[in-house]
C-alpha positions as CSV (number, residue, x, y, z in Angstrom):
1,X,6.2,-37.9,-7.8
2,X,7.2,-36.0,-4.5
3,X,6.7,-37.7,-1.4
4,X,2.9,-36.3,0.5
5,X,3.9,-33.9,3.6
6,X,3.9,-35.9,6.5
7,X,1.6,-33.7,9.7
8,X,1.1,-34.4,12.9
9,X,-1.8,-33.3,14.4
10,X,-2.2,-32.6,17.9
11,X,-5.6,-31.6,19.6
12,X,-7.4,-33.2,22.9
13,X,-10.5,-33.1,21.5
14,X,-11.4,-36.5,19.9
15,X,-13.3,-34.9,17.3
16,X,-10.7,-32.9,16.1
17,X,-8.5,-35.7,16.0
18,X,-10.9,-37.2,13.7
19,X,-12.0,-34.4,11.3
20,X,-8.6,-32.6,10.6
21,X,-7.2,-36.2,9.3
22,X,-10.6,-36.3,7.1
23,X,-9.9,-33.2,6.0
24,X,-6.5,-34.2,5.0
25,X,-7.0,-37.4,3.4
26,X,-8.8,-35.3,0.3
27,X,-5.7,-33.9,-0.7
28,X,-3.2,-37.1,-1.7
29,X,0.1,-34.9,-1.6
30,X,-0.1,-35.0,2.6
31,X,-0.3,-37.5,4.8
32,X,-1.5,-37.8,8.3
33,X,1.5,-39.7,9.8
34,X,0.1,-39.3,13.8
35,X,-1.8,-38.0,16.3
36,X,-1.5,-36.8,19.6
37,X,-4.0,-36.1,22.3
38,X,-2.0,-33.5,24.3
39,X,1.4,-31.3,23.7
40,X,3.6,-33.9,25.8
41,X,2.6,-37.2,23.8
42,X,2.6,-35.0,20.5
43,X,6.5,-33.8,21.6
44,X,7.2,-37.7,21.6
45,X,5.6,-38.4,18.6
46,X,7.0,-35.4,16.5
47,X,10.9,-37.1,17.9
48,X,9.2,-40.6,16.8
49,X,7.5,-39.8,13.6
50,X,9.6,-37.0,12.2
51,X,6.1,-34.7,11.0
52,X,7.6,-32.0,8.2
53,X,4.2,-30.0,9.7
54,X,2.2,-30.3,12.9
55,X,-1.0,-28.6,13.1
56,X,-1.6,-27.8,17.1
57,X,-4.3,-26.7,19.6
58,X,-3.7,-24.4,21.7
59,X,-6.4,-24.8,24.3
60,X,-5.1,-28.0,26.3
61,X,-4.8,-29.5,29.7
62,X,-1.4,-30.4,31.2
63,X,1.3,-29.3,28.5
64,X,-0.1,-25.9,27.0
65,X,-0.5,-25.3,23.2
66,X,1.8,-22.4,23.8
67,X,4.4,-24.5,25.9
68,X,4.3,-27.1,23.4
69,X,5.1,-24.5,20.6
70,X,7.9,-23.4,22.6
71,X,9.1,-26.9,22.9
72,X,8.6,-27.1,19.4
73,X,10.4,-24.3,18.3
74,X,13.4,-25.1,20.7
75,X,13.8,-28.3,19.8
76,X,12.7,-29.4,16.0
77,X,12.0,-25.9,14.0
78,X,9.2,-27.8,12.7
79,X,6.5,-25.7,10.8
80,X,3.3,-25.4,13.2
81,X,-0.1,-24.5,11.9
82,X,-1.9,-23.3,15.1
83,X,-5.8,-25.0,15.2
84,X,-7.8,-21.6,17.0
85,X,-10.5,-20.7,18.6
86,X,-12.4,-17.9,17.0
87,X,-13.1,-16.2,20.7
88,X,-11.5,-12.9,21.5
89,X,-9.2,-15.7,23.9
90,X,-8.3,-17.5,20.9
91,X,-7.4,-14.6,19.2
92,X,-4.8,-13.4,21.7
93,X,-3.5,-16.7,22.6
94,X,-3.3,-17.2,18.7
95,X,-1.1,-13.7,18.2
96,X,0.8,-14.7,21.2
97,X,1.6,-18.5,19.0
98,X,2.7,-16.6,15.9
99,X,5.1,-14.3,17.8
100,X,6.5,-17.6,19.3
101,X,7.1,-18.4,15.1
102,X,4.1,-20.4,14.5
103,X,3.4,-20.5,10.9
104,X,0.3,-19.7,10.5
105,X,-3.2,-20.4,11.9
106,X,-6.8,-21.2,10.8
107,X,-9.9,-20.3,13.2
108,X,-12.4,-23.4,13.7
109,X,-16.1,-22.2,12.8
110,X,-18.4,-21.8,15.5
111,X,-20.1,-25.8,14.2
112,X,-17.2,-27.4,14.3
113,X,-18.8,-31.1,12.9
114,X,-21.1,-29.3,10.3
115,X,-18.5,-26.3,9.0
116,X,-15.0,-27.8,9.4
117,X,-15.1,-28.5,5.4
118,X,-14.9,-25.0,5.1
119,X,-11.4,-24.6,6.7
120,X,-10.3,-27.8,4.9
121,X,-9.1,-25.6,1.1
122,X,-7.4,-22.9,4.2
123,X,-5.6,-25.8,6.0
124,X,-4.3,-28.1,2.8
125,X,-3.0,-24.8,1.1
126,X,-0.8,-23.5,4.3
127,X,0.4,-27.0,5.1
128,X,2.0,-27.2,1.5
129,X,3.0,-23.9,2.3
130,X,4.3,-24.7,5.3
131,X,6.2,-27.6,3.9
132,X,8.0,-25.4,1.2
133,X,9.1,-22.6,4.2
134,X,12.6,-22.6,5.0
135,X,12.4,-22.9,8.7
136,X,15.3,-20.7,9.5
137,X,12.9,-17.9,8.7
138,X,10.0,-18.5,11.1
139,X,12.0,-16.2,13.9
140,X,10.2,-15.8,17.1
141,X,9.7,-12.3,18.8
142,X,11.9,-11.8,21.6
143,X,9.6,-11.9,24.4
144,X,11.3,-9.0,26.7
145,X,11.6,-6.4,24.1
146,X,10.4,-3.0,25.4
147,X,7.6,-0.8,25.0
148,X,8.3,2.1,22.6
149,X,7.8,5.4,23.8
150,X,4.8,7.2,22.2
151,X,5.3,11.3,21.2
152,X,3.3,12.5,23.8
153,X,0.9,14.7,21.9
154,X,-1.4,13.1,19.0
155,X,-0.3,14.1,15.3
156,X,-2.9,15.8,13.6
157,X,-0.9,16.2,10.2
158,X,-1.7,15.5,7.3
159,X,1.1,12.4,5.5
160,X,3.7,13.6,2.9
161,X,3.2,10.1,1.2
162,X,0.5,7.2,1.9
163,X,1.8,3.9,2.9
164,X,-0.2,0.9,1.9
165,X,0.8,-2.4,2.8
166,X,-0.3,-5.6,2.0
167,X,0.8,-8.8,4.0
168,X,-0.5,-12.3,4.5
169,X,1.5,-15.8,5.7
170,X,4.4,-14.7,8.1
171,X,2.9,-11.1,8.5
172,X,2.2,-10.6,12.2
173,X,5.8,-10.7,13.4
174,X,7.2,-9.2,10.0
175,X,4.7,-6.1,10.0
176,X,5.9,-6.1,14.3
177,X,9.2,-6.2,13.3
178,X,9.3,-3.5,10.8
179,X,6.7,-0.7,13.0
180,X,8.6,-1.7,15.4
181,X,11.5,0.3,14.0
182,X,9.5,3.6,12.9
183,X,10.0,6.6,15.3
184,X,6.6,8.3,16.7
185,X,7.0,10.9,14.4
186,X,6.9,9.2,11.5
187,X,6.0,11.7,8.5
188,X,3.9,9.5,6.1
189,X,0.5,7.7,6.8
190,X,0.1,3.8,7.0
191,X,-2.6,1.4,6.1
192,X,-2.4,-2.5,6.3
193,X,-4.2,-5.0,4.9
194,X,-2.8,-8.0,6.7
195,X,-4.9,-11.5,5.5
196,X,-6.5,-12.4,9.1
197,X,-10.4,-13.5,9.8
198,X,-12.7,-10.9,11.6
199,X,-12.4,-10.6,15.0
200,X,-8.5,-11.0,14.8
201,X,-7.2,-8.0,14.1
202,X,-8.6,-5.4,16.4
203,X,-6.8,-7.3,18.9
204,X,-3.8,-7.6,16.5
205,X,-3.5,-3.4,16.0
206,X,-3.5,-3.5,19.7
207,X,-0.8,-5.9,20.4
208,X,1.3,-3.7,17.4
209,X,0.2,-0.4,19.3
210,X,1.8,-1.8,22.7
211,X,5.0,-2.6,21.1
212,X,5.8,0.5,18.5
213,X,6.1,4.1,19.2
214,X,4.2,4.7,15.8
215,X,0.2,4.5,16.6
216,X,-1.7,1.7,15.2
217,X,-5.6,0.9,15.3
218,X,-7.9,-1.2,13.8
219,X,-9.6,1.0,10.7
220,X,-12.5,2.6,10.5
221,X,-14.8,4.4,8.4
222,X,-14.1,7.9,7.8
223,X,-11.0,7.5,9.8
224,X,-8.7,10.2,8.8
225,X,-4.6,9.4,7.1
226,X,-2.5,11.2,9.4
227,X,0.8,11.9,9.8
228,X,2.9,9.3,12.6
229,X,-0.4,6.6,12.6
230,X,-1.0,2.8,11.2
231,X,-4.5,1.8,10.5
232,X,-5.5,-2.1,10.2
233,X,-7.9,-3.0,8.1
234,X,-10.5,-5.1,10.1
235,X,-10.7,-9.0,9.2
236,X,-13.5,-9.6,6.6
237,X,-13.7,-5.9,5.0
238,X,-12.3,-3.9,2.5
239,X,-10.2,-0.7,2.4
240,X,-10.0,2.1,0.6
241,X,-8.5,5.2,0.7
242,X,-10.1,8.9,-0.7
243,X,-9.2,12.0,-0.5
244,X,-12.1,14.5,0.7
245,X,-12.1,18.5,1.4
246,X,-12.1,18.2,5.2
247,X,-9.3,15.7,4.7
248,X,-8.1,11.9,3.3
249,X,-9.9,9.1,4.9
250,X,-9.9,5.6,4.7
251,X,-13.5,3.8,3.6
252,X,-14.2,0.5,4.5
253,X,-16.7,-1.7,2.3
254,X,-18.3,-4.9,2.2
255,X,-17.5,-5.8,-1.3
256,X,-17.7,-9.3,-2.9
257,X,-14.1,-11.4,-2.3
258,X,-11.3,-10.4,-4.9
259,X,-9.6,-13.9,-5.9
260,X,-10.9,-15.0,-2.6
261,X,-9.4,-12.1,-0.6
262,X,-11.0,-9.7,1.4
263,X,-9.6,-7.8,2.8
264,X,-7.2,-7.5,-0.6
265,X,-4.2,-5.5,-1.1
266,X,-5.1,-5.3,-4.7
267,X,-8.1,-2.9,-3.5
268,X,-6.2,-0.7,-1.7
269,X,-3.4,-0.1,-3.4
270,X,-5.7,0.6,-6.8
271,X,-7.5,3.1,-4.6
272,X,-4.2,4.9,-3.8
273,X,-3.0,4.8,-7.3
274,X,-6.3,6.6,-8.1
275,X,-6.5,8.6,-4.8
276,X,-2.9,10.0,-4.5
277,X,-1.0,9.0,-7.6
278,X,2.7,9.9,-7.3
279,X,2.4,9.9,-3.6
280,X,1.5,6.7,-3.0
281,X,4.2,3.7,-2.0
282,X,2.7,0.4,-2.3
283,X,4.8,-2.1,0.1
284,X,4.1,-6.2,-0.4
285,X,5.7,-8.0,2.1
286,X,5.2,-12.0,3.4
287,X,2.7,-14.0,2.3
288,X,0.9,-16.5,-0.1
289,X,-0.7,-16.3,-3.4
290,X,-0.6,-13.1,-5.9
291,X,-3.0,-10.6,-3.9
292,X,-1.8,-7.1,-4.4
293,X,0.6,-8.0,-7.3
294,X,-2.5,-6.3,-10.2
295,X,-2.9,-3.4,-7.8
296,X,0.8,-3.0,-7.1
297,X,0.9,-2.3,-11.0
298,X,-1.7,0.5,-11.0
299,X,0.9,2.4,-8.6
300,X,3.6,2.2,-10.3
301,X,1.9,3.7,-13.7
302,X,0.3,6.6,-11.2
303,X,4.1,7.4,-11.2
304,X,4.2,5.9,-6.9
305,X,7.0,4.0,-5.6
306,X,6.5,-0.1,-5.8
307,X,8.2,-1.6,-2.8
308,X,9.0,-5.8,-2.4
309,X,10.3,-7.7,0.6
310,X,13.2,-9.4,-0.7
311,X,13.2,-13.5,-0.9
312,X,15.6,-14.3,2.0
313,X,14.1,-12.1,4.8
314,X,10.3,-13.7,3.9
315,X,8.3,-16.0,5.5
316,X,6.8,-16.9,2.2
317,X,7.7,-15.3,-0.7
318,X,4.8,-15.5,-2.9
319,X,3.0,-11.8,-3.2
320,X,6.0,-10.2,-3.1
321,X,7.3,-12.7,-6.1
322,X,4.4,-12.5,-7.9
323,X,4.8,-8.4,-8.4
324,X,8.4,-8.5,-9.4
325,X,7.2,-11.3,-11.9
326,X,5.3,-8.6,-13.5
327,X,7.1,-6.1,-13.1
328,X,5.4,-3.8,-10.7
329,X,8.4,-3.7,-8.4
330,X,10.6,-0.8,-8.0
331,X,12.6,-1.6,-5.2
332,X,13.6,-5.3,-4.0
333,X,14.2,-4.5,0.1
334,X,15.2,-7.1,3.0
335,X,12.8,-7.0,6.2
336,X,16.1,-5.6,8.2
337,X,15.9,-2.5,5.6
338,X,12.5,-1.4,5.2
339,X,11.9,1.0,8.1
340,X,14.7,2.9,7.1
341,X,13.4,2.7,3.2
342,X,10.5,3.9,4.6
343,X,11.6,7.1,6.8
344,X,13.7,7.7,3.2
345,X,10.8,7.9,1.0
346,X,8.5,9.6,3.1
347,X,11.0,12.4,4.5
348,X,9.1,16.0,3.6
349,X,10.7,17.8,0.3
350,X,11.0,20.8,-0.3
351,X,8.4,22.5,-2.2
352,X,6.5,19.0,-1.1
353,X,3.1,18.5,-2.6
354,X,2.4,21.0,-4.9
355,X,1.3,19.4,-7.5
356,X,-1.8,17.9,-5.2
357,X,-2.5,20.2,-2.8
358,X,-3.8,22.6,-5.5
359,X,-6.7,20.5,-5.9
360,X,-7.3,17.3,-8.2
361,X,-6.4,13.7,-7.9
362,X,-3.8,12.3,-9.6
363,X,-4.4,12.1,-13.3
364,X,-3.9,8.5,-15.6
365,X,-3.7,6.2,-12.9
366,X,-3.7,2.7,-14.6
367,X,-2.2,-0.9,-14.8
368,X,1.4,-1.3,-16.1
């Protein structure tokens, strides 16, 4: 039997101190080694007790959550779980953690002695994740990079292909990193369903829009796919995509959890298998778990292109793995190269779209 994952858990609230190690204790493959009431006496105790995972607060007096990351990163490269508020300041200062190369985070409930048990299944599963992560690979944003330039009049074309991506554990700085690297004019449409809670990732799309030349917004109903723009799928919905007379939109519903996700990548991408067949590309990328693996399989037998992140450049390898297990996956691509496999796939052909424009949806979409 393995050793239990020694955490660390730094919070100044005394009742956080208290429930996270409850929490903890349920699961006999971790161990609560330590804790520390501020980011100063946690850096001591993190050189003392050698934590393979710290789970941190970032809302603390003297020694900020976000300078203690930093302290963190520069010094150990140990794994950090990030402990958030659910307020729209806990969302930034959450986004601005995981561009530092925190792991991951989970968002305390509003009643945080009666509905912490509801985080505990959350926490336990991205400690061991965060245990199994090669450190090397949790690469922090540079924090000087400059804005993008935006085309200066807004696209209203429609995509030559539809872009879905689905992204979880690792996501924010890999999906950053890769938009980051589209030009403005970017031919094919994007949509994202990145694993994050509601109320997360409006302020997410806008931290992407700031930093890529590409446009990217949080989704909405009845927004339309167009040519050049990135739409994120809000936390706690799902997303579809449908192709209308007045033009393809994306539809978000309320539908019950798929294997405990939703939003799922596994809706989406079925929706463009069934939506726009042969010109769909299905992209998984970072993350944990198998969501969008099924779905993945019902673009490749619409005759789309089946895109995976390879092993070395993720975070966690997980979704992507679990699609090539099946054999859903068309193309294996490193994080470095998938911009340009993007711009490749998505450059307008020559006699382009004929077969759709002329009216129906792709025929015999199905799972592989």
């Amino acid at each position: 039997m393995n050793d239990p994952t020694r955490v660390l858990v730094v919070d100044d609230s005394a009742l956080m101190r208290k429930l996270i190690p409850q929490i903890l204790a349920s699961d006999d493959s971790i161990k609560v080694v330590g804790t520390a009431m501020d980011g100063t006496f946690g850096l001591k105790k993190i050189a003392e007790l050698k934590p393979q995972v710290v789970t941190l607060d970032l809302e603390m007096p003297g020694l900020s959550g976000i300078d203690t990351l930093k302290e963190i990163m520069r010094r150990y490269r140990v794994p950090v779980i990030v402990v958030s508020s659910h307020s729209t300041q806990g969302a930034s200062i959450t986004l601005q953690a995981l561009g530092l190369g925190a792991f991951d985070f989970v968002a305390k409930p509003q009643d945080v002695s009666a509905r912490m048990p509801e985080i505990a299944t959350q926490l336990i599963t991205k400690i061991k994740a965060a245990a199994e992560c090669n450190g090397s690979r949790m690469k922090p944003l540079p924090e000087d990079g400059r804005r993008a330039e935006k085309p200066s009049s807004v696209s209203t074309n429609a995509p030559t292909r539809v872009v879905a991506v689905g992204i979880s554990t690792g996501g924010p700085n890999a999906l950053q990193y890769m938009l980051s690297q589209l030009p403005g004019d970017f031919p094919g449409s994007i949509v994202v369903v990145q694993h994050m809670p509601d109320g997360f990732t409006d302020m997410f799309a806008r931290r992407l829009d700031e930093s890529c030349a590409i446009k990217v917004k949080e989704a909405r109903s009845a927004d339309l796919l167009l040519a050049g723009r990135v739409l994120i799928c809000p936390g706690s919905r799902h997303i579809k995509v449908k192709r209308l007379p007045l033009g393809d939109v994306v539809v978000l519903t309320d539908d019950t959890r798929v294997h405990g996700h939703r939003p799922s990548a596994d809706v989406l991408f079925k929706s463009v298998a069934e939506e726009f067949g042969s010109r769909g590309i299905a992209v998984l990328m970072t993350g944990m778990g198998d969501d969008g693996a099924e779905g993945m399989g019902y673009v490749k037998a619409a005759g789309g292109m089946t895109i995976a992140q390879s092993e070395d450049s993720c975070v966690v390898f997980g979704m992507p793995k679990a699609a090539i297990d099946r054999g859903y996956v068309v193309r294996i691509v490193s994080l470095d190269a998938l911009a340009n496999t993007l711009q490749a796939h998505c450059a307008p052909e020559r006699g382009h779209d004929q077969r759709l424009e002329s009216g129906g949806r792709a025929a015999g979409a199905g799972r592989v």
